[in-house]
N, C-alpha and C positions, 0 to 999 in steps of 0.2 A: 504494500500500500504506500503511493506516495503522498507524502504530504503536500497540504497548497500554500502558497506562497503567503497569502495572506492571512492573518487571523480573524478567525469569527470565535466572536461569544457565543456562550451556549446559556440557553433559558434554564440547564438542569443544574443544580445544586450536589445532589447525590446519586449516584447510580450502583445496584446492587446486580451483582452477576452470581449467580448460583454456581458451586461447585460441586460435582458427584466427587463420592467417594471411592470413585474407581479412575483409570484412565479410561474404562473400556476397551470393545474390539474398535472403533473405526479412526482411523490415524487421521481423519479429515477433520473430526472433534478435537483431537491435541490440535492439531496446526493451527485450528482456530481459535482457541484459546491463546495460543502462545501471540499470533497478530492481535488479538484483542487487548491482550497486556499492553505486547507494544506501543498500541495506540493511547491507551490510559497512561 
C-alpha cells in the first residue's frame, strides 16, 4: 500500500480491530493483518 502525498484527517478517534486466537489456515489473513499494522 502506498501512501499519498498529502494528509487527511480522519473523523475516527478510536478504532478496534479484533484479534483470533489463532493465526489460522489462510496466509491471506496474516498478510492482512501484518499491512493493517503497517498502516496504523
Amino acid at each position: 500500500m502506498e501512501r499519498e502525498k498529502e494528509t487527511k484527517l480522519s473523523k475516527f478517534r478510536r478504532i478496534c480491530v479484533f484479534c483470533g486466537s489463532s493465526q489460522g489456515k489462510k496466509k491471506s489473513y496474516q498478510d492482512a493483518a501484518i499491512e493493517l499494522g503497517k498502516e496504523l
